[in-house]
RODO-2510 file (C-alpha; in nm, 4 decimals, decimal comma):
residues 283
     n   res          X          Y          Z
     1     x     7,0367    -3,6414     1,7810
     2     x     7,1250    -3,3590     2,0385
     3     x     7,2637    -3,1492     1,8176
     4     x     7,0029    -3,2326     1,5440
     5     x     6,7356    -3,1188     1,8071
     6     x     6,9392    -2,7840     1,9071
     7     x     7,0027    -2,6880     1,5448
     8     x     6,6121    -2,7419     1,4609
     9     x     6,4666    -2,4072     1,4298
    10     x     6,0927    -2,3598     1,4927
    11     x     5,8829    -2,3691     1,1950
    12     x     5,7476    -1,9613     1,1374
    13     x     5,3320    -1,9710     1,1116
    14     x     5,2433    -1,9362     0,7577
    15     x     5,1301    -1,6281     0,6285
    16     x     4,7397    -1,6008     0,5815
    17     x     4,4291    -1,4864     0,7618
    18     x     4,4704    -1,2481     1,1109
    19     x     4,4283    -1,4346     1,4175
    20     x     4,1311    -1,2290     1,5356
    21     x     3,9669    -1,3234     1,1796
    22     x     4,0904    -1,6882     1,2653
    23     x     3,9007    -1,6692     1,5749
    24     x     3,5670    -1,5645     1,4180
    25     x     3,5324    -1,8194     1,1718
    26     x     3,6133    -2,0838     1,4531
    27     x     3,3595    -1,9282     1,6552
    28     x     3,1103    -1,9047     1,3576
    29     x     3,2323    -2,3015     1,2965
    30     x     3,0991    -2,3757     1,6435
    31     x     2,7882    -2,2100     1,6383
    32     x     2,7045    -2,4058     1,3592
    33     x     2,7165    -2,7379     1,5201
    34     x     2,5662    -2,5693     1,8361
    35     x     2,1877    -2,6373     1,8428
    36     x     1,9261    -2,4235     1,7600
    37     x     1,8138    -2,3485     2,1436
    38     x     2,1663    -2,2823     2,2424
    39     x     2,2486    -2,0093     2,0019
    40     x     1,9447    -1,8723     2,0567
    41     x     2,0323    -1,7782     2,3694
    42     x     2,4003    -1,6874     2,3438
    43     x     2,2577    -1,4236     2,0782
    44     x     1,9937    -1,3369     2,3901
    45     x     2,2982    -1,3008     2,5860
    46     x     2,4782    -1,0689     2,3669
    47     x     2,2051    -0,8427     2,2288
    48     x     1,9745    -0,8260     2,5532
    49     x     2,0221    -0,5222     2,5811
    50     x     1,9689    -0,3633     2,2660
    51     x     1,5947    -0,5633     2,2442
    52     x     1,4901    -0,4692     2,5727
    53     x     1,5733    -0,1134     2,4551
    54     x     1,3704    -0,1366     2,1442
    55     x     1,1101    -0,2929     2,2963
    56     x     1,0840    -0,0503     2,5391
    57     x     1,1228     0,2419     2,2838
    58     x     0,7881     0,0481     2,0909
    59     x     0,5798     0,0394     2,3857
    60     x     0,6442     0,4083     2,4926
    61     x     0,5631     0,5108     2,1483
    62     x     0,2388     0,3112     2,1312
    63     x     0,1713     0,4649     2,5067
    64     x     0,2483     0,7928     2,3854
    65     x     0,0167     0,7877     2,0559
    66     x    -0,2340     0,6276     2,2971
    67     x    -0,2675     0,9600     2,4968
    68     x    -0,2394     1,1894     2,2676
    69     x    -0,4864     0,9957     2,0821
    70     x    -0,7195     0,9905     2,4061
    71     x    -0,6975     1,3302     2,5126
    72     x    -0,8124     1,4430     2,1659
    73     x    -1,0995     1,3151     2,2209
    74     x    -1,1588     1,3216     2,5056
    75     x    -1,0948     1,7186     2,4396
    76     x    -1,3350     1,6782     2,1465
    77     x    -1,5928     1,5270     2,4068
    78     x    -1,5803     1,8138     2,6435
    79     x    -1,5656     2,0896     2,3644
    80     x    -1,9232     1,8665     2,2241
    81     x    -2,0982     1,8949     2,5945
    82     x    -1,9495     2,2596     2,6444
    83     x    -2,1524     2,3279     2,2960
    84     x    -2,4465     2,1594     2,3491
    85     x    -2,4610     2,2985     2,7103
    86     x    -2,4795     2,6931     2,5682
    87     x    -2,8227     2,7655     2,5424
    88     x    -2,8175     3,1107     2,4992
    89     x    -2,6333     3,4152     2,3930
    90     x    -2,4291     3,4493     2,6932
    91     x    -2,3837     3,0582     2,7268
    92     x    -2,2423     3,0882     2,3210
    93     x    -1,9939     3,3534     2,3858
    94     x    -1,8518     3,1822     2,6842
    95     x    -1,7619     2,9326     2,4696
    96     x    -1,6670     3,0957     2,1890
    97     x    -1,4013     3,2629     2,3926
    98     x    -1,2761     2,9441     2,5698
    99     x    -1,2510     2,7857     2,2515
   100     x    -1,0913     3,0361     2,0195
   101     x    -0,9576     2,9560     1,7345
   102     x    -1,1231     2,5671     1,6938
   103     x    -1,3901     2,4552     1,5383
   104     x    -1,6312     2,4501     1,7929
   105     x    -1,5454     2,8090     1,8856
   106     x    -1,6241     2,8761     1,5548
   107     x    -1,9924     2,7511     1,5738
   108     x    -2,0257     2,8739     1,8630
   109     x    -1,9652     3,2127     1,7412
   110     x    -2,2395     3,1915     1,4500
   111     x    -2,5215     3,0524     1,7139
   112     x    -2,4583     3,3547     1,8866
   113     x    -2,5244     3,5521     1,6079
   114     x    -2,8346     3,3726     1,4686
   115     x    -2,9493     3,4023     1,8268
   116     x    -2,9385     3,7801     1,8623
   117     x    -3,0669     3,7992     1,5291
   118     x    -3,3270     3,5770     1,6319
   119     x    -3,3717     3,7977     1,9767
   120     x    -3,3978     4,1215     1,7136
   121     x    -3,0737     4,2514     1,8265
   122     x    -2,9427     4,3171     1,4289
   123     x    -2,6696     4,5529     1,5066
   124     x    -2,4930     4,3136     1,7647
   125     x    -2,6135     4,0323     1,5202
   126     x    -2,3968     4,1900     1,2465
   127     x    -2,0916     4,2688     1,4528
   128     x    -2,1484     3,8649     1,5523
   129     x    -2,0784     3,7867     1,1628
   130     x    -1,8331     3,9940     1,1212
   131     x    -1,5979     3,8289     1,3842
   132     x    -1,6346     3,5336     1,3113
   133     x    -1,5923     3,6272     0,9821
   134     x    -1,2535     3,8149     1,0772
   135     x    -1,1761     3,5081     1,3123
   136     x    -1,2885     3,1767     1,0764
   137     x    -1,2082     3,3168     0,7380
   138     x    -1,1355     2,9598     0,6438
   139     x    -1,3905     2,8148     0,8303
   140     x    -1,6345     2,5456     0,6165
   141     x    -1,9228     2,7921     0,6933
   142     x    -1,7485     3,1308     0,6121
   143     x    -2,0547     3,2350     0,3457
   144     x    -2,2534     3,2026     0,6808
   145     x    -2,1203     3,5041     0,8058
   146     x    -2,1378     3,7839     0,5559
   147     x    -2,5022     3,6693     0,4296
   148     x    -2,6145     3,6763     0,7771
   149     x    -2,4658     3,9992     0,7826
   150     x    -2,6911     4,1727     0,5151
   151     x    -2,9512     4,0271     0,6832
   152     x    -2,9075     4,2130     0,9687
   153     x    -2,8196     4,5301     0,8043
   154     x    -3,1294     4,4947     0,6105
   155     x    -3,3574     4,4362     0,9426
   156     x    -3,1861     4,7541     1,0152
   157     x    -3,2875     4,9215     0,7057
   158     x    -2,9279     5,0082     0,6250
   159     x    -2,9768     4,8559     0,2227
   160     x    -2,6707     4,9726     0,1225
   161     x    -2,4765     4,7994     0,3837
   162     x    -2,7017     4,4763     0,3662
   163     x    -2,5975     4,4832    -0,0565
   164     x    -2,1985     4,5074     0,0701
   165     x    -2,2376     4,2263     0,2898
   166     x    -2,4316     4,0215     0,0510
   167     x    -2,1785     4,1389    -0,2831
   168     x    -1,8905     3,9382    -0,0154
   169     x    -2,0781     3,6511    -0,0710
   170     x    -2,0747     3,6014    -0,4130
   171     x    -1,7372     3,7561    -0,4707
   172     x    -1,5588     3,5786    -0,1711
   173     x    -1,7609     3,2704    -0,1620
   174     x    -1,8720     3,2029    -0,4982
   175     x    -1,9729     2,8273    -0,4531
   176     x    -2,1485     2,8956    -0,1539
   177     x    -2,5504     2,7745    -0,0730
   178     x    -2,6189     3,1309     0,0002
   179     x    -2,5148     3,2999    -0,3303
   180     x    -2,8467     3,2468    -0,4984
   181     x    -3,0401     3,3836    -0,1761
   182     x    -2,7653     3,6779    -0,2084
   183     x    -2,8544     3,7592    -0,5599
   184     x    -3,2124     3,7998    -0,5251
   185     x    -3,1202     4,0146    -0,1718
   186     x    -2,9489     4,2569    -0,3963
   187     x    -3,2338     4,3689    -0,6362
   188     x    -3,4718     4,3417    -0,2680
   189     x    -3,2748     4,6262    -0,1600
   190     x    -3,2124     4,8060    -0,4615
   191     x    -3,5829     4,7793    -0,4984
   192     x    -3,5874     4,9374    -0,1652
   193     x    -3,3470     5,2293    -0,2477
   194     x    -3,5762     5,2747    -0,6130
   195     x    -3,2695     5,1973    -0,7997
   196     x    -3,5018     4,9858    -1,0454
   197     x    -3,2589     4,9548    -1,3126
   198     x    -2,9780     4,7997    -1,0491
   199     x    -3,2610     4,5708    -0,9206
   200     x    -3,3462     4,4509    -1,2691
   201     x    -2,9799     4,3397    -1,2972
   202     x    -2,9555     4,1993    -0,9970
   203     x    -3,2969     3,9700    -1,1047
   204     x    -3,1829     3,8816    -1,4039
   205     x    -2,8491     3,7539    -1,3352
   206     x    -3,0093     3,5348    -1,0570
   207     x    -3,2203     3,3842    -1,3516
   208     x    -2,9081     3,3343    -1,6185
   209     x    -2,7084     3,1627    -1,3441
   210     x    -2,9877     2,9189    -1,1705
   211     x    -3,2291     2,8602    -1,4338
   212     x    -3,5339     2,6243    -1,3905
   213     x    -3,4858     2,6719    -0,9673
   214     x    -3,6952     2,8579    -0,7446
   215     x    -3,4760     3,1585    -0,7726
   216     x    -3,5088     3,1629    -1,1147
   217     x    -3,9056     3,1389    -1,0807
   218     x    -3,9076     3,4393    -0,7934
   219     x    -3,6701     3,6588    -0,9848
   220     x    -3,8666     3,6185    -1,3501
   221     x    -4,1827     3,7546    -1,1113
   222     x    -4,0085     3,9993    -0,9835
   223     x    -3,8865     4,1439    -1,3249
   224     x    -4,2349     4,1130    -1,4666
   225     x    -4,3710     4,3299    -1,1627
   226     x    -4,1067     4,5975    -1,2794
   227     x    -4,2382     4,5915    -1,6239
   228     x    -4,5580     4,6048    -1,5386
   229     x    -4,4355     4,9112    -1,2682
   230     x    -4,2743     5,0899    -1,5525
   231     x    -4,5495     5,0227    -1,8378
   232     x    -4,7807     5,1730    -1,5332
   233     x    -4,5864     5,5141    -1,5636
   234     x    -4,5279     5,5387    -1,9179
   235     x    -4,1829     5,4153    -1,9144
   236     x    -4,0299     5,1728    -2,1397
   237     x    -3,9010     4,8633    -1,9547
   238     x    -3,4942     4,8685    -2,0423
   239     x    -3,3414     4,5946    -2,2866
   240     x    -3,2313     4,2756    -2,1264
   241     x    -2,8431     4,2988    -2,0473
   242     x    -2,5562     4,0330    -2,0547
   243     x    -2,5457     3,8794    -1,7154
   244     x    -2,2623     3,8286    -1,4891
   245     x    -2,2022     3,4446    -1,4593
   246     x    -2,1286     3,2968    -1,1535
   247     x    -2,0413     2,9502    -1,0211
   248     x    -2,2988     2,6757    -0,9341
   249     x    -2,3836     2,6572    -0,6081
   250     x    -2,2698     2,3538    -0,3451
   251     x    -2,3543     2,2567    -0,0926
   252     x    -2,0811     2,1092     0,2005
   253     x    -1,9667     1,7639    -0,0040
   254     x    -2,0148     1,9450    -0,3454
   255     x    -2,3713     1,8234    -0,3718
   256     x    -2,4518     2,0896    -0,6420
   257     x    -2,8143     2,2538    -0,6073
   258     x    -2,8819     2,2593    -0,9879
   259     x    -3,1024     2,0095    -1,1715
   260     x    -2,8753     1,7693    -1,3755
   261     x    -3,0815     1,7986    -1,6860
   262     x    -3,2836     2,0896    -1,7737
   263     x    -3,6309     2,1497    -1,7308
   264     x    -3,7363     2,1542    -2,0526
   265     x    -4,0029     2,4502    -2,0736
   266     x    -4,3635     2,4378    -2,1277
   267     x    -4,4623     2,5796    -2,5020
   268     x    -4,7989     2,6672    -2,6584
   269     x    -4,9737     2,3591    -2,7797
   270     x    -4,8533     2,2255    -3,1096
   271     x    -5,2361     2,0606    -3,2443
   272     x    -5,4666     2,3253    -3,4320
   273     x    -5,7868     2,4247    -3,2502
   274     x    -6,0816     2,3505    -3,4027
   275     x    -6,2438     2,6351    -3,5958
   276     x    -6,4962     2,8052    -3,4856
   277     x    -6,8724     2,7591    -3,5163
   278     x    -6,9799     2,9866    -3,8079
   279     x    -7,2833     3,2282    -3,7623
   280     x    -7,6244     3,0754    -3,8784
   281     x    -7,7590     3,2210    -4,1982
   282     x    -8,0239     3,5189    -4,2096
   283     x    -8,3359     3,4932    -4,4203
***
């Protein structure tokens, strides 16, 4: 038996699985039978730190968007009382200039130049347009500026710079409310300058492009006073030309200005008039 027990050799482990992979499974074994509330908080214990490190990350990214979100308006708020504060020229280009660049600079900038326009100061009126024009070129009221601009340079009597300004309208901002107001602005001043034949243009393309409006209506009387102008001096009123079509007009929204069906126009009457009463007979 001795010798049987020296000469026994230990049995080797059989080959298989690692002993850390060993230890997993038995560990995943236990768990198992381990009840709900306990594993909960072994996997508390292990991962603590990671959740309290998310959770922390979640709530300084909701405290973060939280001011941002706050000072915007409350940035939005002070820009709103700064605005409505300005009640004058002075009081608009204050806050024009602290307020460069945003919106309600922008605004600011185009009350200050309906309010020297207003005040009949056109040539600072005009330079007023012209910035912000230079400044806001994107800005949702942009045909504001050079419109406003003729009208200054007309107040000034300077028609050919009023027609540049208004010309930027309806080349630049082609969809704008103003381009209709623009058109019929042109032939005023060529009227002005005696360039008849310009302002007839000028009339007629305002009817072609906003027919059965009140521009159309104003510009038709206006080329029927140069007919009647030219007839008056023995001229021959020129032939009607092609106009230059243009755009309709919209307002912020696209809220279009023309009718959706055409007017249809009013015609002579269609019944036969009576005939008239013949003569009695002499004897």
């Amino acid at each position: 038996m001795a010798n049987n027990a020296k000469d026994k050799k230990p049995i080797a482990a059989a080959p298989g699985r690692p002993p850390a992979q060993k230890s997993a499974e038995a560990e995943a074994a236990i768990a198992e039978e381990m009840p709900f509330e306990l594993q909960m908080l072994e996997f508390w214990d292990k991962n603590k730190k990671a959740i309290i490190g998310g959770i922390c990350a979640v709530f300084v990214g909701v405290s973060v968007y939280s001011l941002v979100t706050w000072m915007i308006e409350s940035r939005r708020e002070k820009q709103g009382l700064a605005l409505a504060a300005a009640k004058d020229a002075a009081g608009y280009e204050r806050v024009a200039k602290d307020y460069r660049g945003e919106n309600v600079g922008g605004f600011a900038l185009l009350l200050l130049a309906d309010d020297l326009y207003q005040s009949g100061k056109y040539e600072e009126s005009a330079k007023a347009y012209q910035r912000f024009l230079d400044e806001y070129p994107q800005h949702a009221l942009a045909g504001s500026a050079p419109y406003g601009k003729g009208a200054a340079r007309e107040s000034l009597g300077d028609f050919q710079g009023a027609i540049n300004a208004y010309e930027v309208v309806i080349r630049q901002f082609p969809a704008d409310i103003h381009v209709p107001d623009a058109r019929m602005a042109i032939g005023r001043c060529e009227e002005a300058r005696k360039d008849t034949l310009k302002a007839r243009q000028a009339y007629e393309d305002a009817v072609a492009n906003f027919p059965n409006t009140p521009w159309a209506m104003q510009a038709s009387l206006r080329l029927t006073v140069l007919d009647r102008d030219a007839r008056a001096k023995g001229q021959l009123p020129p032939p009607p030309r092609s106009p230059t079509a243009g755009p309709t007009p919209t307002l912020p929204g696209g809220i279009s200005l023309m009718p959706d069906t055409p007017v249809k126009p009013v015609g002579p009457p269609t019944t036969t008039p009576d005939p008239a009463p013949k003569a009695p007979a002499t004897k």
